[in-house]
C-alpha positions, 0 to 999 in steps of 0.5 A: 532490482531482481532476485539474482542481482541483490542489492545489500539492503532488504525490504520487507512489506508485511500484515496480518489480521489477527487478534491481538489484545496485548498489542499495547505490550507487544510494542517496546520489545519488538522495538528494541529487537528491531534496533538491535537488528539494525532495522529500519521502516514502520510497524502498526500494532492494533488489537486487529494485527500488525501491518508495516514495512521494513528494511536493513541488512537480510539477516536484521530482517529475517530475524525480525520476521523471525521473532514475528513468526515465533508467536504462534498467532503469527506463525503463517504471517506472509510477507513481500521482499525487495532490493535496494542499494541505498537505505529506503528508511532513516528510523525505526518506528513502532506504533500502536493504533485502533486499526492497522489500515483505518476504516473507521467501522466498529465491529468489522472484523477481518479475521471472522468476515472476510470474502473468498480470496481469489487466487491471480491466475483465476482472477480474469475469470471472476471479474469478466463475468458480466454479473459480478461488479469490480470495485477498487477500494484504493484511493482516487490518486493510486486509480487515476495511474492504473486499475482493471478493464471495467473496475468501479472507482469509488473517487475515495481520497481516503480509505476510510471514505469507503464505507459512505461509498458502500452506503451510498451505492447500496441504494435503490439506482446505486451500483450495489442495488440488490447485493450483486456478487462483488469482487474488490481488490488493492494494492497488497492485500490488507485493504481488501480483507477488510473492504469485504468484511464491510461488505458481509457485515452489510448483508453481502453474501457473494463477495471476493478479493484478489489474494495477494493483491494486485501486486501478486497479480503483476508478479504472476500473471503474464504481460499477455493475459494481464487485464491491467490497465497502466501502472500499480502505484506503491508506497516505496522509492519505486512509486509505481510499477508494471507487469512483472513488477518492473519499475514504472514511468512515475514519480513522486511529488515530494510535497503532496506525495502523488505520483506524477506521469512524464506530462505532469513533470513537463508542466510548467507546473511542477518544480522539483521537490516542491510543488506539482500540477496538483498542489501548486496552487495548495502549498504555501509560500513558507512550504515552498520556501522550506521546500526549496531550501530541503531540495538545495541540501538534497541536491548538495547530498547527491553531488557529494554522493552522500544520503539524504535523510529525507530523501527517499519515500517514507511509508504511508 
C-alpha cells in the first residue's frame, strides 16, 4: 500500500547496533510503554542492540519510536515504514537475547568492525567490477526467488552457517583465497553489518555492504538500471516484493514459512495452509491434522469477515 493512500495500521521495521549492557532493564518498561500504546510485533534487545518490527495505530508507533529515540545511544536510529488494512501482528513481544541477529562468533562487534557502506545508486558500480567478489549472506530459500547478476550464494540455511562458509572458501581454491575485496549484501541491512565485521575480524581489509539493504536498493534504484535479478523475500504478509517494492508474485507455506512461486502452488504438492513441494513429505500427520483443522477456522474467519489470530506472518 503506497504513501498517498494509507492503510489505518502502520509498520515499523527497526535495528541498531549499539552497546547496550543495561539491555536486560531496558525490557519491562519499554513493554509496558509499547501496551500502553497499543502496539503490536516483535523486539530483541541484546547487549549488541535492538532489532524487531512493530505495528498499531501511526501515532502508538511514532511514540514508541519516540522514546526509542530519547535514549541518546538511540538517537540516529533508522527505521522502514509500511501500510496495512489489517493488524499484521496479534502480541506484543520484548525479548532479551545474546545477539540481535544471531551468528554465533564471540567478539564480533558491528558497532567497531564494520565494512564501508555502499550507498543503492553507486552499488552496480562496485559489484560490476570484476575484482570484487558479491556474496549474499541471506538464507538459501530467500536467494532461490531473487539475488544480484553474479552474487555467490553461500546455500546457508541459516545465518549463523555463515561463518563455517567463511572459513571454508577462505582456503587455498575457495573463492575467498587471497582476501579479494568483498561487497556482501541483505535483506535490510543488519545481516550485512555483521556479515562484514566477520570478515575484518578474519583478516579482510576491503569489504562493503549495501547500506540499507536490498530493500533500499528496490526503493531507489530504477527498474532499468536495477541489476536484480527476481523478487526480495520479506519477513511480513507481503512475502516478497519487486522493483519500487510492489507487491510480489510469491506466497507463503504456512507450515515451513518459505515463499512459494505460482508453479510450487499448482503442484499437486501443495495443500493450502498445510503442507508445500518443500515439506510435504517433513510435516507429519498430527501437524497436517491440526493444520487442517487451523485452516478450516481461518477460512470460516474470513467468510464471516473477522480476523484470524494466526493468520498473518509472525516476524522471524
Amino acid at each position: 500500500m503506497s504513501q498517498s493512500t494509507p492503510g489505518r495500521f502502520l509498520t515499523a521495521a527497526l535495528y541498531k547496533f549499539v552497546d547496550l549492557p543495561d539491555f536486560a532493564a531496558l525490557r519491562g518498561p519499554l513493554l509496558d510503554f509499547c501496551v500502553a500504546q497499543r502496539v503490536k510485533g516483535t523486539l530483541l534487545l541484546a547487549e549488541e542492540g535492538i532489532n524487531g518490527t512493530i505495528a498499531g495505530p501511526p501515532e502508538g508507533v511514532r511514540a514508541v519510536l519516540s522514546r526509542l529515540r530519547a535514549d541518546t545511544r538511540m538517537a540516529d536510529l533508522t527505521h522502514k515504514e509500511s501500510w496495512t488494512d489489517a493488524p499484521p501482528f496479534y502480541r506484543m513481544k520484548v525479548r532479551l537475547k545474546r545477539e540481535i541477529v544471531t551468528l554465533g562468533v564471540p567478539g564480533i562487534a558491528p558497532t567497531r568492525m564494520a565494512g564501508t557502506y555502499v550507498k543503492p545508486e553507486d552499488w552496480n558500480r562496485l559489484i560490476e567490477d570484476p575484482d570484487v567478489v558479491v556474496v549474499d549472506v541471506r538464507n538459501d530459500y530467500e536467494v532461490a526467488i531473487g539475488s544480484f547478476q553474479g552474487a555467490i550464494d553461500p546455500l546457508t540455511r541459516s545465518f549463523s552457517e555463515l561463518p563455517q562458509w567463511v572459513e571454508r572458501e577462505s582456503a587455498p581454491g575457495g573463492r575467498l583465497a587471497g582476501k579479494p575485496r568483498v561487497a556482501m549484501f541483505c535483506t535490510g541491512g543488519i545481516r550485512c553489518e555483521k556479515s562484514t565485521a566477520l570478515l575484518r575480524a578474519r583478516g579482510f581489509d576491503e569489504v562493503y555492504h549495501l547500506e540499507g539493504g536490498i530493500l533500499k536498493y528496490l526503493e531507489t534504484v530504477p527498474a532499468e538500471q536495477s541489476r536484480w535479478q527476481g523478487e526480495c523475500f520479506v519477513f511480513d504478509e507481503r512475502v516478497a516484493v519487486g522493483p519500487g517494492l510492489a507487491p510480489g508474485s510469491h506466497e507463503l507455506c504456512r507450515s515451513c514459512r518459505r515463499p512459494l512461486s505460482q508453479k510450487d502452488i499448482a503442484s499437486a504438492l501443495f495443500v493450502r495452509g498445510v503442507s508445500c513441494p518443500h515439506c510435504h513429505d517433513r510435516t507429519d500427520e498430527a501437524r497436517k491434522r491440526n493444520l487442517m483443522e487451523r485452516q478450516r477456522q481461518v477460512e470460516l474467519a474470513r467468510q464471516r469477515q473477522q480476523a484470524h489470530i494466526g493468520a498473518k506472518m509472525m516476524p522471524r
